[in-house]
C-alpha positions as YAML, in Angstrom:
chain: A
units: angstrom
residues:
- id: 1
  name: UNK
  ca: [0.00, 0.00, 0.00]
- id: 2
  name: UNK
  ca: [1.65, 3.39, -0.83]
- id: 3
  name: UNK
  ca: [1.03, 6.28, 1.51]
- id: 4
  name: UNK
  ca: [0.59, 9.99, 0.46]
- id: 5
  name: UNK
  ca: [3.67, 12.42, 1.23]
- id: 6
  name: UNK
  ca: [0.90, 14.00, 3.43]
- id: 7
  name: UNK
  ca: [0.87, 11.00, 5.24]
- id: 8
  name: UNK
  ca: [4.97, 9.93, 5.44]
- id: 9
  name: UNK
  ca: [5.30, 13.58, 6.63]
- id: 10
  name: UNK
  ca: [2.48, 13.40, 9.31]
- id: 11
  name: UNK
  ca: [4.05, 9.64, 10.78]
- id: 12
  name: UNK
  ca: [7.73, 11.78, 10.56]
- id: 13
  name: UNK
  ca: [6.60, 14.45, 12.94]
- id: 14
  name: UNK
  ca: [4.91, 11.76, 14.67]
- id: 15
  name: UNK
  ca: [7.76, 9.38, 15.42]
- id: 16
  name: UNK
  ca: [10.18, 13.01, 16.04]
- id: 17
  name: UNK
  ca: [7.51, 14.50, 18.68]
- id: 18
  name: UNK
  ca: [7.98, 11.24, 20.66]
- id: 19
  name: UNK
  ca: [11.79, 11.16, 20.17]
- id: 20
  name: UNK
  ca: [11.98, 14.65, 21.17]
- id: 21
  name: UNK
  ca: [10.19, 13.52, 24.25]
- id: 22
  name: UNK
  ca: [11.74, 10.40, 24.76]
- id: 23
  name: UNK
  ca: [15.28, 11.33, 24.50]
- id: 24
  name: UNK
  ca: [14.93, 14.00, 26.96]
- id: 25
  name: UNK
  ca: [13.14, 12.00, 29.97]
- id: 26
  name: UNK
  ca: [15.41, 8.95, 29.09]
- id: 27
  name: UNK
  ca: [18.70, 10.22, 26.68]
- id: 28
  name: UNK
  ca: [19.71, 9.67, 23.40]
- id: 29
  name: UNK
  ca: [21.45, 6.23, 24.55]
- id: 30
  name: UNK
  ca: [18.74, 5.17, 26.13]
- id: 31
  name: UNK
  ca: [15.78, 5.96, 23.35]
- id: 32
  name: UNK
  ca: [15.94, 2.68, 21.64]
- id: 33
  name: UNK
  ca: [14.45, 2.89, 17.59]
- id: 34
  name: UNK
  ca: [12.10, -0.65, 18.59]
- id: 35
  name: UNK
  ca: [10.45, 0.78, 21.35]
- id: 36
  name: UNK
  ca: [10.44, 4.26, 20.09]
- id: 37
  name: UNK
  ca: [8.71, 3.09, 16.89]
- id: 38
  name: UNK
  ca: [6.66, 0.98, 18.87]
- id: 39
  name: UNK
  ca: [5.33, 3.94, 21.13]
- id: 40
  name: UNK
  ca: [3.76, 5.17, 17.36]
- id: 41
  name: UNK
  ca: [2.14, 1.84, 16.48]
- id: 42
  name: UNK
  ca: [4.79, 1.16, 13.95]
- id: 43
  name: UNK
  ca: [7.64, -1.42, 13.21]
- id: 44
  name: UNK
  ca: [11.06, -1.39, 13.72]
- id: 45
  name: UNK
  ca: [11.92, -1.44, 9.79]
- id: 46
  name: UNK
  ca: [9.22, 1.68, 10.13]
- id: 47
  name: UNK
  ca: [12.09, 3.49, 10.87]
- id: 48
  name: UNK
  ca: [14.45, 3.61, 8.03]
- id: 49
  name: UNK
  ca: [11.62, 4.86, 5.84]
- id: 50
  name: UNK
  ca: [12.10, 8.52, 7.37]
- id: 51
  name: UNK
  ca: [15.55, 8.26, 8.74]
- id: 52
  name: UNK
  ca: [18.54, 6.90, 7.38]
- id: 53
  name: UNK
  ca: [20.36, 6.52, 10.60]
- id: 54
  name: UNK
  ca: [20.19, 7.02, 14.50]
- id: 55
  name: UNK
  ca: [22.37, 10.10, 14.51]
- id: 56
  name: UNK
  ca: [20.14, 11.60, 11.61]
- id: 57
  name: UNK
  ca: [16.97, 10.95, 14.09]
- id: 58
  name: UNK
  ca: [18.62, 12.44, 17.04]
- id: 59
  name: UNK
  ca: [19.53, 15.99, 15.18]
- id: 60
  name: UNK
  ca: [16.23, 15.98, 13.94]
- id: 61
  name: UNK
  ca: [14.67, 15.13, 17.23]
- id: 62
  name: UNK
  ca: [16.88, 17.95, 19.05]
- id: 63
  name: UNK
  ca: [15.69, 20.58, 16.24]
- id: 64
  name: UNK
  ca: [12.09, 19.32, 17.12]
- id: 65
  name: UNK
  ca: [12.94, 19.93, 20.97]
- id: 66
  name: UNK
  ca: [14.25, 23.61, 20.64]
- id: 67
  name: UNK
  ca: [11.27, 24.23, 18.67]
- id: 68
  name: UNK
  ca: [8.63, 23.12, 21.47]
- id: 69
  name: UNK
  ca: [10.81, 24.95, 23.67]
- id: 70
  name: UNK
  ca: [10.93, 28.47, 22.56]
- id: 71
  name: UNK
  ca: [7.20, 27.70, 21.88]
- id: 72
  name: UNK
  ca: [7.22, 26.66, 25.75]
- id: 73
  name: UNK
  ca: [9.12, 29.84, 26.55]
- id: 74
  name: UNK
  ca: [9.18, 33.03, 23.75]
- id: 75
  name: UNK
  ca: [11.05, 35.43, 24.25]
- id: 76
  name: UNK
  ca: [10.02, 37.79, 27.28]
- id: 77
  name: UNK
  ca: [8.92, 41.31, 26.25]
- id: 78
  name: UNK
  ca: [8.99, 42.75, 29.82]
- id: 79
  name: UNK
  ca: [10.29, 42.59, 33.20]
- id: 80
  name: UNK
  ca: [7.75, 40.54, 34.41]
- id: 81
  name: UNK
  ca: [7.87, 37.98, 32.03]
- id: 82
  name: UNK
  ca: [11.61, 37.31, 32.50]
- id: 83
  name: UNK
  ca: [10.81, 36.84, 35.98]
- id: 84
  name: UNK
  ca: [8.09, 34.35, 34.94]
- id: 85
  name: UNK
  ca: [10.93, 32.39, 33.07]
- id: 86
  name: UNK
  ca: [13.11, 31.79, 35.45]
- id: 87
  name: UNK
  ca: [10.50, 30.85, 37.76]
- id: 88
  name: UNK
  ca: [9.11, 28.37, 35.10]
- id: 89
  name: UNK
  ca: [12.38, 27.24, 34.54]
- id: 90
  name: UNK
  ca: [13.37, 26.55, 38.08]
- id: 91
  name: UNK
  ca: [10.09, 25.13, 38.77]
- id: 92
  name: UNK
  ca: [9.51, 21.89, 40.59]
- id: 93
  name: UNK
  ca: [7.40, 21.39, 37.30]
- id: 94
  name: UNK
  ca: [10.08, 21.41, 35.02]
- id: 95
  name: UNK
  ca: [12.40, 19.76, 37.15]
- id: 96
  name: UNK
  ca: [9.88, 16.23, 37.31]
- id: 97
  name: UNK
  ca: [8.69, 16.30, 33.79]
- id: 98
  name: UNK
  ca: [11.95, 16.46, 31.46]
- id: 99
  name: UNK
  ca: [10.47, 14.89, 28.82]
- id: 100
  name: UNK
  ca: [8.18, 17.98, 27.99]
- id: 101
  name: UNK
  ca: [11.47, 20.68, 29.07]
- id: 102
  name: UNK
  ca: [14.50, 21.98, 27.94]
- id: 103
  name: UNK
  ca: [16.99, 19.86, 26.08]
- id: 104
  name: UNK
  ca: [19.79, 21.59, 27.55]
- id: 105
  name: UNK
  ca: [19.47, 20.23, 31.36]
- id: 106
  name: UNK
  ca: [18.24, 16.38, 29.78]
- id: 107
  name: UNK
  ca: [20.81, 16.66, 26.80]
- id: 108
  name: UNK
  ca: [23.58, 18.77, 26.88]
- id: 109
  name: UNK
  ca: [26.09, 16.42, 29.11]
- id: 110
  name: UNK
  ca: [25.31, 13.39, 27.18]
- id: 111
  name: UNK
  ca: [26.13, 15.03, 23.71]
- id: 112
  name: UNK
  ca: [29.57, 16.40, 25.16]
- id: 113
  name: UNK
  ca: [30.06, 13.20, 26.24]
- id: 114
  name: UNK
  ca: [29.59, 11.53, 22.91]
- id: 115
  name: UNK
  ca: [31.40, 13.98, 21.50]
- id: 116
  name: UNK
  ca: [28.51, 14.56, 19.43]
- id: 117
  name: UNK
  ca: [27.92, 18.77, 19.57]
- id: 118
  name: UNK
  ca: [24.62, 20.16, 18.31]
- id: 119
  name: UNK
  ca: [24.10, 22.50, 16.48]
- id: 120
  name: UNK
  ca: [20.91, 23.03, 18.09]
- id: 121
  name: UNK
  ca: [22.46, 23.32, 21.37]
- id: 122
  name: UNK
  ca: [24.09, 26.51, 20.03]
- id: 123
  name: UNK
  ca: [20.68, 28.37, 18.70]
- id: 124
  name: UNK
  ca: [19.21, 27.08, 22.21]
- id: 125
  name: UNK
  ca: [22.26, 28.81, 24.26]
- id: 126
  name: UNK
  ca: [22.40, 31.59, 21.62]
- id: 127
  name: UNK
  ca: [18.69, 33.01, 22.11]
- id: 128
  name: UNK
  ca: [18.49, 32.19, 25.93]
- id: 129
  name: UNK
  ca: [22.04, 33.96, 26.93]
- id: 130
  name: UNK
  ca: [20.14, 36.87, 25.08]
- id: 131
  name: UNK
  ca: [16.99, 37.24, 26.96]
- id: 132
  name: UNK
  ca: [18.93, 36.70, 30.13]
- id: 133
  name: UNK
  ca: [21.30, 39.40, 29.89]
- id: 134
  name: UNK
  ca: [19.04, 41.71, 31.43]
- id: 135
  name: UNK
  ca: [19.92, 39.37, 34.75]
- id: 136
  name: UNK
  ca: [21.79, 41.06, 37.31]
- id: 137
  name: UNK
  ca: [24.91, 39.64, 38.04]
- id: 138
  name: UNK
  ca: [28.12, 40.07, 39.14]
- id: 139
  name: UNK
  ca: [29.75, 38.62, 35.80]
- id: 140
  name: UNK
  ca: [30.35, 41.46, 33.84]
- id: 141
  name: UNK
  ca: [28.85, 41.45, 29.97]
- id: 142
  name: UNK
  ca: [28.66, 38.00, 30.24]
- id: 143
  name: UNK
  ca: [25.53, 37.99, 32.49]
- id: 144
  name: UNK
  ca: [23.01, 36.22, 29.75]
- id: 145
  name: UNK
  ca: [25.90, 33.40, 29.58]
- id: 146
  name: UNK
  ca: [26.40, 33.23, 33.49]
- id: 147
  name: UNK
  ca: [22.48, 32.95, 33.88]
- id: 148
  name: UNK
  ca: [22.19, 30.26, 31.60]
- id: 149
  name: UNK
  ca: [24.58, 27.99, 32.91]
- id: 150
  name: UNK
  ca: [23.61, 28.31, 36.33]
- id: 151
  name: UNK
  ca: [19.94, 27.42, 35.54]
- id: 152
  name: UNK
  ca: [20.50, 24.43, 33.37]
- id: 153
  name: UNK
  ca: [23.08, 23.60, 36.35]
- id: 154
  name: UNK
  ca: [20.45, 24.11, 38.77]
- id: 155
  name: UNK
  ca: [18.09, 21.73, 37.12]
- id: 156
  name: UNK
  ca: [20.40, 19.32, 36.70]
- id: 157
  name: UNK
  ca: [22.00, 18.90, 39.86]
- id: 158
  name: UNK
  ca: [18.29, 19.03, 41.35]
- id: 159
  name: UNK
  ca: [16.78, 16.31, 39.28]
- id: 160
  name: UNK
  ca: [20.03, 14.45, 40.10]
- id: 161
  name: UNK
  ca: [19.83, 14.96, 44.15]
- id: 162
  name: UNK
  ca: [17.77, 11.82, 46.23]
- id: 163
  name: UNK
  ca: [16.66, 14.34, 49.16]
- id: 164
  name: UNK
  ca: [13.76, 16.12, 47.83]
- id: 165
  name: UNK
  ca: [13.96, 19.51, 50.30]
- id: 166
  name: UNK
  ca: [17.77, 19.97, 48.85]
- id: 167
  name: UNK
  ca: [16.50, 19.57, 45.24]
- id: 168
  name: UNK
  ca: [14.17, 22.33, 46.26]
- id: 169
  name: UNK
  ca: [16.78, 24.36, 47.76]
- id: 170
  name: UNK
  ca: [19.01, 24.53, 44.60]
- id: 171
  name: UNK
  ca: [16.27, 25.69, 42.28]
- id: 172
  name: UNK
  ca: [15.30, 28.47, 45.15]
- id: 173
  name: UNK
  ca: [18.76, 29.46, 45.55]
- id: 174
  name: UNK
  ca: [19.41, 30.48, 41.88]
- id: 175
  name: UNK
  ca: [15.62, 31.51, 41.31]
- id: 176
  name: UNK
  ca: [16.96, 34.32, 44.06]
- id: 177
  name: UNK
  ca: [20.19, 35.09, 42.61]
- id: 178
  name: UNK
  ca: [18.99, 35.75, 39.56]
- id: 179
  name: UNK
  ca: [17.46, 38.89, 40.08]
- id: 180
  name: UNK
  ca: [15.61, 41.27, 37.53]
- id: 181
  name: UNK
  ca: [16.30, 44.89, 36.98]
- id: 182
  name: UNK
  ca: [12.99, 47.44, 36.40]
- id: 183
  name: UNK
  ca: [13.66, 47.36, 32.47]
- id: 184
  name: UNK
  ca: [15.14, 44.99, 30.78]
- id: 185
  name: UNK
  ca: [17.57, 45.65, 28.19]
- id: 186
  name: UNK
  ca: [17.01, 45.04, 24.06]
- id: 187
  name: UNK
  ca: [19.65, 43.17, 22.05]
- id: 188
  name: UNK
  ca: [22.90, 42.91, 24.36]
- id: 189
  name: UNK
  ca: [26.17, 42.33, 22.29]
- id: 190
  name: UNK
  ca: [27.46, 40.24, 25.03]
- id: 191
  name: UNK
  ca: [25.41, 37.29, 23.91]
- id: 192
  name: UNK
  ca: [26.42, 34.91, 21.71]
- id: 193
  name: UNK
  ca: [25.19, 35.02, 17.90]
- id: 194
  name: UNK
  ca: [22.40, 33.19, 17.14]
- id: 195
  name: UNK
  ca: [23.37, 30.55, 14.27]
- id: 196
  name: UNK
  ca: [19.59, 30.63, 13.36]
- id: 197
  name: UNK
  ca: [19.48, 33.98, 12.87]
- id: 198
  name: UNK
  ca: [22.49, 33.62, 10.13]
...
């Protein structure tokens, strides 16, 4: 039976929606193509019908992730709703539901350690280091940078922590210290450039 385009490219964003979610609640390693396919209804062989490898699934997958999570998260256009942010990003929420948060805390450590960089990782770091430079910090121009890594660090080491009250205390702890000024700023040229925007 042959299948419209409409239809390989509907089953694509399909089997990449669940990737995207699967690979961030369990990793790249440990998203397996049988029971990935199988959590679409389809077959192993399924797979090579949209993807010619593993490696091609997991970029496309990660560009799928970024996607739902500047969706998630657009760009603040105030004060307020950098605040809001950072508090959904530090958020016992996000921290117990990676599957459906940013790639960066689920992702970024496993594709260093693969030695597998993404270029999605950089549009990711790009766009957040830029609405975070309004932070106030002690870091100089690099605020947006400093902000960044000390959230994703924050999630990490509290989804990573047994004792539930210190899990808590990490994401309070940099929810504080990353305070918001009364405007925030447009465009700083302290953040990195954003390789989408290219």
């Amino acid at each position: 039976m042959r299948y419209t385009e409409q239809h390989k490219e509907e089953t694509r964003e399909r089997i990449l929606d669940e990737a995207a979610q699967r690979m961030r609640r369990d990793g790249i390693c440990g998203t397996g193509l049988a029971p990935l396919m199988q959590g679409v209804g389809l077959t192993h062989g399924a797979f090579y019908a949209h993807f010619p490898t593993k490696q091609a699934l997991v970029e496309a997958a990660l560009d799928t992730a970024v996607e739902q999570t500047l969706e998630r998260w657009p760009t603040p256009e105030d004060t307020a709703q950098l605040r809001a942010f950072i508090d959904q990003y530090l958020s016992p929420q996000h921290r117990d539901d990676p599957g459906h948060g940013c790639p960066l805390s689920s992702l970024a450590a496993e594709l260093g350690l693969r030695d597998t960089p993404s270029a999605n990782t950089d549009v990711l770091v790009a766009r957040y280091a830029r609405r975070l430079d309004a932070c106030t910090l002690e870091a100089g121009p690099q605020q947006g940078l400093v902000a960044l890594a000390a959230m994703v660090g924050a999630l990490t080491l509290a989804r990573s922590v047994m004792d539930q009250p210190t899990s808590q205390r990490i994401l309070a702890a940099v929810r504080a210290a990353l305070s918001v000024p009364d405007a925030v700023k447009d465009n700083a040229p302290a953040a990195p450039a954003d390789p989408a925007a290219e």
